[in-house]
C-alpha positions in Angstrom: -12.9 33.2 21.8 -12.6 34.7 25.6 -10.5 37.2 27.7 -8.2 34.1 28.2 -7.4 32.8 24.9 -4.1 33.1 23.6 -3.6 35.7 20.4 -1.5 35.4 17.5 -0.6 39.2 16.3 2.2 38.6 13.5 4.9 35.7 14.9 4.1 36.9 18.6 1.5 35.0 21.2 0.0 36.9 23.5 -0.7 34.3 26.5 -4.2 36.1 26.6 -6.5 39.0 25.7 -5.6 41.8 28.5 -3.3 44.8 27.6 -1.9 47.0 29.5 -2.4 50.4 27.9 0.2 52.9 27.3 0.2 55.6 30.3 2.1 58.7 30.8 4.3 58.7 33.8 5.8 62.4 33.6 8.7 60.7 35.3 11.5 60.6 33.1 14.9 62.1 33.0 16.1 63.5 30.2 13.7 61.0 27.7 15.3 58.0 30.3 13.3 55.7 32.3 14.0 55.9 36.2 13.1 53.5 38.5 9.6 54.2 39.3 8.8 53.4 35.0 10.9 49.8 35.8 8.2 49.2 38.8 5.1 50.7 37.5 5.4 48.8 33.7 7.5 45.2 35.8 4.5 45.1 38.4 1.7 44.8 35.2 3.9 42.2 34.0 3.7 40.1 36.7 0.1 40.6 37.0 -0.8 38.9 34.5 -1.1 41.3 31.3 -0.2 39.5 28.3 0.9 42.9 26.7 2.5 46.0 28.6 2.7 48.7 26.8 5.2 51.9 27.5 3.7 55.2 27.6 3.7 57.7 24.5 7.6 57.9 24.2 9.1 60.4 21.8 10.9 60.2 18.8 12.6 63.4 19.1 12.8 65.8 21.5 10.5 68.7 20.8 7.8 66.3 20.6 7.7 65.4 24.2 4.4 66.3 25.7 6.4 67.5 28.9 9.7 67.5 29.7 9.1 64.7 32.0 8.5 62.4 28.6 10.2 59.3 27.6 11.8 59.1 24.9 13.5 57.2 22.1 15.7 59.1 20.1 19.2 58.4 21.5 20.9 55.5 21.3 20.8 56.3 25.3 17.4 55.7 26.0 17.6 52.0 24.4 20.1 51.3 26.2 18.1 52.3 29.4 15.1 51.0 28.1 16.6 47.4 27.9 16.2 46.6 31.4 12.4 47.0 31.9 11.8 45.6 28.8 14.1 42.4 29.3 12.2 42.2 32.7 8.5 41.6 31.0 9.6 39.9 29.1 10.8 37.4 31.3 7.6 38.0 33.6 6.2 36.1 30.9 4.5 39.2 28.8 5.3 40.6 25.3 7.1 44.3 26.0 5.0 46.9 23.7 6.4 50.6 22.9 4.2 53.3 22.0 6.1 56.1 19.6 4.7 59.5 19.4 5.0 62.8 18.4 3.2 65.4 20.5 3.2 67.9 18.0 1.4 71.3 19.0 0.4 70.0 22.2 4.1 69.7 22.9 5.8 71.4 25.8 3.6 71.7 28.8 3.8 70.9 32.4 3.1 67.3 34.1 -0.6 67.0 35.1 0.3 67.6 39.1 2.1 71.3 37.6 -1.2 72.7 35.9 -0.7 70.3 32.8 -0.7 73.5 30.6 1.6 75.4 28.1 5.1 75.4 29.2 7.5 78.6 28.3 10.8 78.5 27.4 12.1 80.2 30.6 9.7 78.2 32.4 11.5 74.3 31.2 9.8 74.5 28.2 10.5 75.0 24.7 10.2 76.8 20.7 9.6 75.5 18.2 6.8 73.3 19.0 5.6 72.2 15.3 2.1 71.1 13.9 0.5 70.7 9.9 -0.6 74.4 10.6 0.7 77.6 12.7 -2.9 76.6 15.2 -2.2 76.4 18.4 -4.4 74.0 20.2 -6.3 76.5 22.1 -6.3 79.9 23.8 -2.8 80.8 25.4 -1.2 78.1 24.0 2.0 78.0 22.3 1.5 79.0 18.7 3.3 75.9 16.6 5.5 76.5 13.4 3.8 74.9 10.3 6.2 72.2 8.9 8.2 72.4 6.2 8.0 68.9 3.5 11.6 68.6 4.5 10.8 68.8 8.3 8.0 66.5 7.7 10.7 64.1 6.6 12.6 64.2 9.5 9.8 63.0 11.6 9.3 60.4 9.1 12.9 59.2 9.5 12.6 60.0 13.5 9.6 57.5 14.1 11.6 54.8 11.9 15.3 55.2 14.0 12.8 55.0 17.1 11.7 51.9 15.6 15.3 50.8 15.4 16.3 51.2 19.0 13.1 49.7 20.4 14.0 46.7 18.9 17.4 46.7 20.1 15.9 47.4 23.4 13.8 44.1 23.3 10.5 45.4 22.0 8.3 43.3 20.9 5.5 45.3 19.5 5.5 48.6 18.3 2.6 51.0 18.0 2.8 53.9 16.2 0.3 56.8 17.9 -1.8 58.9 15.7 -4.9 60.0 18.1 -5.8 61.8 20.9 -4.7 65.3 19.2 -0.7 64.8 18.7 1.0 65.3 15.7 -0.2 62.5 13.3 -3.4 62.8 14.5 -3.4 66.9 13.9 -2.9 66.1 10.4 -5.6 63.7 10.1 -8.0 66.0 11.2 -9.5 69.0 9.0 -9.6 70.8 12.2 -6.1 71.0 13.0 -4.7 70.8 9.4 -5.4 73.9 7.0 -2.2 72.6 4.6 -2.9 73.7 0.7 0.0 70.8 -0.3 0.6 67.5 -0.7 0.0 67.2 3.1 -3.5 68.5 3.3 -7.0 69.1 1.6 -8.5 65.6 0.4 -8.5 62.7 2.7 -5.4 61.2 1.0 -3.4 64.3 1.6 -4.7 64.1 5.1 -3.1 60.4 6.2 0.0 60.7 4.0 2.3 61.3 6.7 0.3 58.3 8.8 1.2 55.8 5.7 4.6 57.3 5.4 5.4 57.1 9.4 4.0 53.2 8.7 5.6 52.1 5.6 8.9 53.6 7.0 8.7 52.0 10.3 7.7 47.9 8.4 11.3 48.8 6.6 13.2 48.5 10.0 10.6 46.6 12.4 10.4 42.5 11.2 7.7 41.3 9.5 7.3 38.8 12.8 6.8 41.3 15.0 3.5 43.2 15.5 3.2 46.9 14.7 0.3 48.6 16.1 -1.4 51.8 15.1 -3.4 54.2 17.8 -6.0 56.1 16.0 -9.0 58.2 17.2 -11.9 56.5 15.6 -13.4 60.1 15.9 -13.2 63.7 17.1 -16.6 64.1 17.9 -17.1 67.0 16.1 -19.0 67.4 12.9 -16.9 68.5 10.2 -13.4 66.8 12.0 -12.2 63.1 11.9 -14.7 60.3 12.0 -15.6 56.9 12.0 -15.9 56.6 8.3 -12.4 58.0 7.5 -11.2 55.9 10.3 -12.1 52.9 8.4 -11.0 54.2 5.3 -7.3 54.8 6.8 -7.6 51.3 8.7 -8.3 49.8 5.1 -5.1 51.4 4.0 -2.7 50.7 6.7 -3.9 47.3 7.2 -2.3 46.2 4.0 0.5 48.4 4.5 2.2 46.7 7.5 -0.3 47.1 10.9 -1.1 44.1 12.3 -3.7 45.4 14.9 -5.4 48.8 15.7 -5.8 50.4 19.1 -9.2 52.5 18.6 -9.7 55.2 21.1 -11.6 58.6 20.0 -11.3 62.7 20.7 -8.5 65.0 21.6 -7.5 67.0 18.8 -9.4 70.1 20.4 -10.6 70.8 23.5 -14.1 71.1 25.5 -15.5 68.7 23.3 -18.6 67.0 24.5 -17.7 63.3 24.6 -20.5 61.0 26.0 -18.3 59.1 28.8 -19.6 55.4 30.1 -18.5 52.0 30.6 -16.8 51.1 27.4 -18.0 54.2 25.5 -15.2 53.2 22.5 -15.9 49.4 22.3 -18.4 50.1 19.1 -15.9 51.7 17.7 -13.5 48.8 17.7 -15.9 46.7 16.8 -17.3 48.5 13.7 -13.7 49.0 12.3 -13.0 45.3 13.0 -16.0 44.1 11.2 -15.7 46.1 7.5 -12.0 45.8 7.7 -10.8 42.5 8.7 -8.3 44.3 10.5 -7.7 43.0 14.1 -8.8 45.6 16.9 -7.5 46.9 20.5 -10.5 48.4 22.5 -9.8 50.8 25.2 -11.9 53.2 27.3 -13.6 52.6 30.9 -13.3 48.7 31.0 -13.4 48.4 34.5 -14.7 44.6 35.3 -13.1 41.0 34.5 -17.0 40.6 32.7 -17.3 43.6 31.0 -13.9 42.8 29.2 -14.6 39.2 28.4 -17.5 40.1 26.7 -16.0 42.7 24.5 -13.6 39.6 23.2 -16.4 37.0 23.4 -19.3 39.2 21.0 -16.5 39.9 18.6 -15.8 43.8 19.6 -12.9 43.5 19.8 -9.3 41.1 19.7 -7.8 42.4 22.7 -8.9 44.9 25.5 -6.4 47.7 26.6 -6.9 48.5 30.3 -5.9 51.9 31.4 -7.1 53.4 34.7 -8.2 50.3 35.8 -5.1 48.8 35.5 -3.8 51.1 37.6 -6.3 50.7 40.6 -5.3 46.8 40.1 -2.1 45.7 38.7 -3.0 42.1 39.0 -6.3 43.2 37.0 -5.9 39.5 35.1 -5.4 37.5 38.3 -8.5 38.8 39.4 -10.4 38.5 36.4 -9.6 34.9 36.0 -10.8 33.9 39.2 -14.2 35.1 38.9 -14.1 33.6 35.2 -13.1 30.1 36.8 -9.8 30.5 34.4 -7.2 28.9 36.7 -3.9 31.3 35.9 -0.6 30.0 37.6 1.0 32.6 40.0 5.0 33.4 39.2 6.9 30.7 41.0 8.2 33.3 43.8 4.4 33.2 44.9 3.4 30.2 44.4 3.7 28.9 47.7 1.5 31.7 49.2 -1.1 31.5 46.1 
């Protein structure tokens, strides 16, 4: 097993082991795609990824990190999501989705406007909603607890999402439940005070994670991958960790994910996280191992060796390049020269290669 073996997820073939990971582009219209999305996510394509996967695009529209989000939940946004993903497809990668729900950290400006809380009068908007009325820090908006029947509708929400991404030529869905958003919020003790059927014991915890899953299997095919983002931890005592990672991953992996894209942190802020090159990897590869469950590894893999050796010691199944994808969209092409891995350009280059 290396970087440029292919890997069967479900009845898909990814032609190798790099991903591209899902970025946000705080360029969309309305929850549309606009042109720079249809170069940004094309360009990775024809670099060589074997996956490229669209930012954190939401299933309704209050949970939109900004109002610059993409988004999946009108029949509209299929339709205009069609184009890119007919085009990676054809640049000879599988077209992944990412589905998400911001929940309190929902309406706030694009990273180049502050990033922070965005007011209503200000392009912003009320209700943002979380598993408790806790906003996610100091002057941020305060969210509206959910109701069990509005914690339906976001069930049902992430499965009709499911629906148009694949009539819009999807090929792999992940569902996202890290990094602080919504499913992740009520995963964590620190974000979720609920006294129901939603909160407390660790079951209560991941119900709406298993829920958001089992609804999404009823509409996406059994061939096609589904994907689930979780932060392995929150690096705090007394929030999310590894071991309840495992114990969800155990869960979900007979329930209908066929991979899972470990990352860590987020659900509350000025957390000490010790940063370095491929600071997650363990991670990955501790869930892999006392799962079974196939694993994604993403965070700082920044060389062509570094990644192959997270695939070839077992770490990992498949390495998710973010930042580094975007210094280098042809990241693979790169990495397979100085692996002596002979990767044929597309034809329109091929004279020139």
């Amino acid at each position: 097993m290396h970087l440029f073996a292919p890997l069967e997820l479900a009845g898909v073939t990814l032609k190798n082991r790099i991903a591209v990971s899902p970025m946000c582009q705080y360029s969309a219209e309305g929850g549309h795609p606009t042109e720079w999305h249809f170069v940004h996510l094309g360009s990775r394509a024809v670099g060589g990824a074997a996956l490229v996967m669209v930012e954190a695009t939401a299933v309704e529209a209050r949970g939109r990190i900004s109002p610059e989000d993409s988004g999946m939940w009108l029949d509209s946004h299929a339709e205009t999501w069609g184009r890119t993903a007919r085009f990676i497809t054809a640049a000879g990668a599988v077209a992944g989705i990412q589905l998400a729900h911001a929940g309190r950290k929902a309406s706030t400006a694009a990273p180049w406007n502050g990033g922070g809380p965005l007011a209503a009068e200000g392009g912003g908007w009320t209700p943002i909603v979380a598993p408790s009325a806790l906003p996610f820090d100091d002057g941020w908006l305060e969210p509206e607890a959910l109701s069990l029947g509005g914690i339906e509708t976001i069930v049902d929400a992430f499965a009709r999402a499911a629906e148009r991404s694949l009539a819009a030529g999807f090929e792999l869905c992940e569902i996202h439940a890290a990094h602080g958003y919504l499913l992740h919020e009520f995963m964590s003790p620190l974000a979720n005070r609920r006294s129901d059927e939603y909160g407390g014991s660790f079951e209560n915890r991941v119900r709406i994670v298993r829920r958001v899953v089992e609804s999404v299997r009823k509409v996406w095919p059994a061939r096609l991958p589904l994907s689930l983002r979780i932060s392995a931890t929150d690096w705090v005592e007394g929030g999310w960790d590894l071991e309840q990672s495992i114990a969800l991953v155990k869960l979900v992996g007979s329930e209908g994910v066929t991979i899972v894209d470990v990352s860590s942190g987020g659900v509350v802020p000025r957390v000490k996280i010790p940063v370095g090159l491929g600071y997650q990897t363990g991670f990955a590869a501790e869930i892999r191992r006392r799962t079974g469950v196939p694993t994604a590894a993403v965070g700082m893999i920044v060389s062509p060796e570094q990644a192959d050796h997270v695939i070839r010691t077992g770490q990992a199944d498949l390495v998710l390049l973010g930042r580094e994808s975007l210094r280098d969209p042809y990241f693979p092409r790169r990495a397979a020269r100085v692996l002596g891995v002979t990767l044929e350009p597309p034809k329109q280059y091929a004279r020139g290669w």
